[in-house]
C-alpha positions as CSV (number, residue, x, y, z in Angstrom):
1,X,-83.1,-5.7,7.6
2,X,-84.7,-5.4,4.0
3,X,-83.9,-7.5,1.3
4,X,-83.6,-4.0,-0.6
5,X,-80.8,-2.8,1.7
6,X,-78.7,-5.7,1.7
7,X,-78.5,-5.8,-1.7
8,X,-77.6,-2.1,-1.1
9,X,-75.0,-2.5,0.9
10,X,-73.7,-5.7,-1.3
11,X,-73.3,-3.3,-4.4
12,X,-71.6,-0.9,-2.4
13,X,-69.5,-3.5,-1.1
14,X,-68.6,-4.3,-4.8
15,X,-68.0,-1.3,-5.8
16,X,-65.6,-0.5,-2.8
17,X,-63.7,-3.5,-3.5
18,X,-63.6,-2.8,-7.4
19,X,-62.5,0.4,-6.9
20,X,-59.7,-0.2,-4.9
21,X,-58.5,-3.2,-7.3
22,X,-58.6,-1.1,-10.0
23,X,-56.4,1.9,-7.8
24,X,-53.9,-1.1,-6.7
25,X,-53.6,-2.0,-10.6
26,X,-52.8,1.5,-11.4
27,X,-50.4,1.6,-9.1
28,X,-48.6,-1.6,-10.2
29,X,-48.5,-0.5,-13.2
30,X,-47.3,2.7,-12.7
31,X,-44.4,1.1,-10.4
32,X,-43.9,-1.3,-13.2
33,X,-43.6,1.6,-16.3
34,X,-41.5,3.7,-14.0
35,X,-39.0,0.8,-13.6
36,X,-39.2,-0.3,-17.0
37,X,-38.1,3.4,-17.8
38,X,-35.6,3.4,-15.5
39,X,-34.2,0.2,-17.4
40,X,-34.4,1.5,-20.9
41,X,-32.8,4.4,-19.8
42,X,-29.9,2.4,-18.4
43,X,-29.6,0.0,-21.4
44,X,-29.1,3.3,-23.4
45,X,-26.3,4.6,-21.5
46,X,-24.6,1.4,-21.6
47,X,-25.2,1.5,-25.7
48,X,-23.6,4.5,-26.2
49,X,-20.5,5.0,-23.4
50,X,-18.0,3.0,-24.6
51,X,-16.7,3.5,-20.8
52,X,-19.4,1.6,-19.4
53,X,-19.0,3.5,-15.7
54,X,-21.4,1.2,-14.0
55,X,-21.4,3.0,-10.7
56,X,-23.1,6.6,-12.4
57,X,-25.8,4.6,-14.1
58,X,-26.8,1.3,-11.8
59,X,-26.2,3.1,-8.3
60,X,-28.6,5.8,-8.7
61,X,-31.3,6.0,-6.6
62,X,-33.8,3.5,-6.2
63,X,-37.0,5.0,-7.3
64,X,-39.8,2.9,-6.5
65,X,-41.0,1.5,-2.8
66,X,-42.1,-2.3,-1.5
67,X,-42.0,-5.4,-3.5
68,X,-40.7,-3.2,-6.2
69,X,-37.9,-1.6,-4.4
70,X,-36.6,-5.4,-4.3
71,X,-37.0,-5.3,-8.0
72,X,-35.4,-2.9,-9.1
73,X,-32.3,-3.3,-7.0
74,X,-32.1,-6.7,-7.9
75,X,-32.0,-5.7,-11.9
76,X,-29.7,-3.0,-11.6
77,X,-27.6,-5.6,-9.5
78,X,-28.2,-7.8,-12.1
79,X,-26.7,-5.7,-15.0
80,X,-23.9,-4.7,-13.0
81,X,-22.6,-8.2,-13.1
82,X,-24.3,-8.7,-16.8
83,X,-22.0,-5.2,-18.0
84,X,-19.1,-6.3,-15.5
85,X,-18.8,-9.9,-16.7
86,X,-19.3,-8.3,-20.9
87,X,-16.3,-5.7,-19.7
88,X,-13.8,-8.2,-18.8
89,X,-14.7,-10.5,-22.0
90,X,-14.3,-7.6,-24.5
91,X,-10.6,-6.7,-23.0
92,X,-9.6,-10.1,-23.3
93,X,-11.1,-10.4,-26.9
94,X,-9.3,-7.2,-27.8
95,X,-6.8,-7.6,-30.5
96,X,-4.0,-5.2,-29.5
97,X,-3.6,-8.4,-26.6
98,X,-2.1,-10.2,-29.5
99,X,0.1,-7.8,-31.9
100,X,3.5,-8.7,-30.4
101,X,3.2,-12.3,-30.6
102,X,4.8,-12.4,-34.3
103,X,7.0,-9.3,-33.5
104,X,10.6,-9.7,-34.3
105,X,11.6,-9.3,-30.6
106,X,9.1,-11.8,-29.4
107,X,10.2,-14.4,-32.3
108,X,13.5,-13.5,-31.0
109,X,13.4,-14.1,-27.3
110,X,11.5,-16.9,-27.1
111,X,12.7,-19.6,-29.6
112,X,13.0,-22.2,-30.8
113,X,10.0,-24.2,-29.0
114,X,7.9,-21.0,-28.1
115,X,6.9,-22.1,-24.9
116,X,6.1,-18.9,-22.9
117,X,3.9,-17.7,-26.0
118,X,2.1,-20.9,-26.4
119,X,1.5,-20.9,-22.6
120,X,0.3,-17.6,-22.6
121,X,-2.1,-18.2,-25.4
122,X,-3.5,-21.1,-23.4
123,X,-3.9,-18.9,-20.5
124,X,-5.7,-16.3,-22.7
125,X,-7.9,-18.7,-24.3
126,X,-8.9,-20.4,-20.7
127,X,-9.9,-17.0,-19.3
128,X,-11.9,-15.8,-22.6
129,X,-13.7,-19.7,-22.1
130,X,-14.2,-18.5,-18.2
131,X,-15.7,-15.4,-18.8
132,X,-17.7,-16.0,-22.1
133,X,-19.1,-18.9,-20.4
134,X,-20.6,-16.6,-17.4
135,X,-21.7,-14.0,-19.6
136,X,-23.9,-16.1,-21.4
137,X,-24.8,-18.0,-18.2
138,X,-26.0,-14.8,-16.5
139,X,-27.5,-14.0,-20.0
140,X,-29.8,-17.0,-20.7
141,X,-30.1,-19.4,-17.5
142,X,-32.9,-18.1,-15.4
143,X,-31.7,-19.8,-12.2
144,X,-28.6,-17.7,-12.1
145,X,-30.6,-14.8,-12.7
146,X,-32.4,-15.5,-9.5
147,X,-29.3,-15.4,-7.9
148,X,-29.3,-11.8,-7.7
149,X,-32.3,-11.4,-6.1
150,X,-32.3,-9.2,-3.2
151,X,-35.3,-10.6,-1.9
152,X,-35.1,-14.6,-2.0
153,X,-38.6,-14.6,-0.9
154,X,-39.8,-12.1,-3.3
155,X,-43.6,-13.5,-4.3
156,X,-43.5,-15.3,-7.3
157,X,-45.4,-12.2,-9.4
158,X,-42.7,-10.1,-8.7
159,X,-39.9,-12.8,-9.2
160,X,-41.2,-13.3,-13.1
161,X,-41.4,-9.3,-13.4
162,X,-38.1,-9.3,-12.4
163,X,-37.3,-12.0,-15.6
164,X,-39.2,-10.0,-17.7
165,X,-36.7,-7.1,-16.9
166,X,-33.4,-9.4,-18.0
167,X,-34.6,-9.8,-21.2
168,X,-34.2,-6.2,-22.0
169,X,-30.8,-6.4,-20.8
170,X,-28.9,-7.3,-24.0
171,X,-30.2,-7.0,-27.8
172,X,-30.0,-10.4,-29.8
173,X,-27.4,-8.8,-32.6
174,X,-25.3,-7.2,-29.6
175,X,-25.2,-11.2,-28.2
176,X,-24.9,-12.3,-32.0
177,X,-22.1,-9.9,-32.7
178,X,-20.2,-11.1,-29.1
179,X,-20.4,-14.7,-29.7
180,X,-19.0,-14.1,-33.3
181,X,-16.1,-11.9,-32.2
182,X,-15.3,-14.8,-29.5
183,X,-15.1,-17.4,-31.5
184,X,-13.0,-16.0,-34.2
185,X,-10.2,-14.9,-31.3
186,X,-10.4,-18.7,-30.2
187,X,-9.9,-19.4,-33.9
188,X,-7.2,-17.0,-33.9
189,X,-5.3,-18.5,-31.2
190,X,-5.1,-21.4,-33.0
191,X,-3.7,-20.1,-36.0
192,X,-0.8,-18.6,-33.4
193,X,-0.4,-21.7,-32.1
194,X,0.0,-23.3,-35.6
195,X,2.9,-20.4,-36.7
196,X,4.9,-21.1,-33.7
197,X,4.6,-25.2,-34.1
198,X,5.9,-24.1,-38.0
199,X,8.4,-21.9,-37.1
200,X,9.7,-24.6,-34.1
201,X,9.8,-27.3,-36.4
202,X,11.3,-25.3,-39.0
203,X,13.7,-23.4,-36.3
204,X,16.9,-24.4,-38.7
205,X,15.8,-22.5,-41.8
206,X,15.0,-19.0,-40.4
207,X,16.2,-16.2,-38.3
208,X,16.0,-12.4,-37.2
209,X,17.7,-10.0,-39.2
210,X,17.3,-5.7,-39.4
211,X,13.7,-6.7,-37.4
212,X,12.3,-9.0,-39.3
213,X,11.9,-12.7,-39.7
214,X,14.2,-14.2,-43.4
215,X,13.8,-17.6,-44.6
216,X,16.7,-19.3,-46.0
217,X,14.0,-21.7,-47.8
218,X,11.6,-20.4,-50.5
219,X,9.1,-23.3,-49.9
220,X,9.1,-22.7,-46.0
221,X,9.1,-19.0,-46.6
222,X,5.8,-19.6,-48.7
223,X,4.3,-21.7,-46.2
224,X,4.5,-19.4,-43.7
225,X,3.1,-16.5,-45.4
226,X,0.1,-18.9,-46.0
227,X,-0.2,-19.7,-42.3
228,X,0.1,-16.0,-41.8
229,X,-2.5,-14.7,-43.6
230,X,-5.2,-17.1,-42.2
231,X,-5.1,-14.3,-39.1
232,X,-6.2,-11.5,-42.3
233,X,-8.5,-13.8,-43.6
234,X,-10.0,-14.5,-39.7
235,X,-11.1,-10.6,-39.7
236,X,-9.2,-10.5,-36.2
237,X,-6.0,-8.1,-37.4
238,X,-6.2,-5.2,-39.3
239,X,-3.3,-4.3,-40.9
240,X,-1.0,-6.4,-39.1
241,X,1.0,-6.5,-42.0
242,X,2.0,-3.3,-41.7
243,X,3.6,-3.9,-38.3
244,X,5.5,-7.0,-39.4
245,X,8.3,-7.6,-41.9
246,X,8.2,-10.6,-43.0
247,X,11.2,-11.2,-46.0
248,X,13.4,-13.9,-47.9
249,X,17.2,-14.1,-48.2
């Protein structure tokens, strides 16, 4: 055989073997756009529907094949959880969950010590801790996130495309605007749990009368308005006021 036709054939080889890199690089990457659609899309739907109905946007059909069939199911399974976990924290953090706690016919029922309110703020702040706590877990910690593969023996390539994905899944001011609305219902609670220590320890000098709460005390009667309106000034309540009477005999 010539030196001329082996270097032939080697060229052609080359060329062979470049060509059908170059093909399976197309194809990645058109796998990899039509996922990353398929994810913005998604994220969108969650954005705007306030329902959040999971099921019509994650369990759609799966629209790519191989490695990244195992991708994309593991993402949407992924935000499920992610959108799951963020549903159940935003209907604890909701504040109509709080607006009969100062009403007359709470006040009325459960003094003097408060107990059954107190516990049930305790129970509310335990489960807000519970479920914040996951939602950033399944947020930021990248071994949780692997939890959801579908493939545990997905390739490593694949495994850090599928990372890549989760950072789409929330925007930083949505997870700045979650944390802040957390922590001020924890701060909230607090300031429940300081009116009903006030009103136990001052159980002597008030009373329920026509629906709303009447100090016999000015003093006491000012020092509870002040405890009060810590709630206003938490931007938790809006208008709470206005469902409340609070007056002085």
């Amino acid at each position: 055989m010539s030196k001329k036709y082996i270097v032939i054939t080697i060229i052609v080889l080359m060329l062979i073997i470049g060509s059908s890199i170059t093909f399976k690089i197309a194809l990645d990457f058109n796998k990899e756009t039509k996922i990353k659609n398929e994810i913005s899309e998604i994220t969108k739907y969650l954005e705007i529907n306030e329902d959040n109905n999971l099921a019509v946007i994650l369990d759609r059909r799966i629209i790519t094949k191989g490695p990244y069939s195992e991708v994309e199911k593991s993402i949407k399974l992924y935000y499920k959880n992610l959108y799951s976990s963020l549903d159940n924290l935003n209907f604890l953090l909701d504040e109509d969950n709080f607006t009969n706690y100062l009403s007359s016919k709470n006040l009325n029922e459960d003094k003097p010590s408060f107990i059954k309110s107190k516990n049930n703020l305790q129970n509310s702040k335990a489960q807000m801790e519970e479920n914040y706590n996951r939602f950033i877990d399944t947020l930021t910690n990248n071994s949780t996130k692997i939890t959801f593969l579908t493939d545990k023996d997905l390739k490593r390539y694949y495994r850090d495309f599928y990372l890549e994905l989760t950072s789409f899944s929330v925007k930083d001011e949505f997870s700045e605007k979650i944390e802040s609305s957390y922590k001020e219902t924890l701060n909230k609670i607090e300031i429940y749990n300081e009116i009903f220590d006030f009103l136990a320890a001052n159980k002597g000098h008030w009373e329920i009368q026509n629906d709303a709460i009447v100090f016999d005390d000015t003093i006491i009667y000012e020092e509870y308005v002040n405890i009060t309106e810590k709630i206003n000034s938490n931007t938790i309540i809006e208008d709470e006021e206005n469902d409340k009477e609070v007056s002085e005999s």
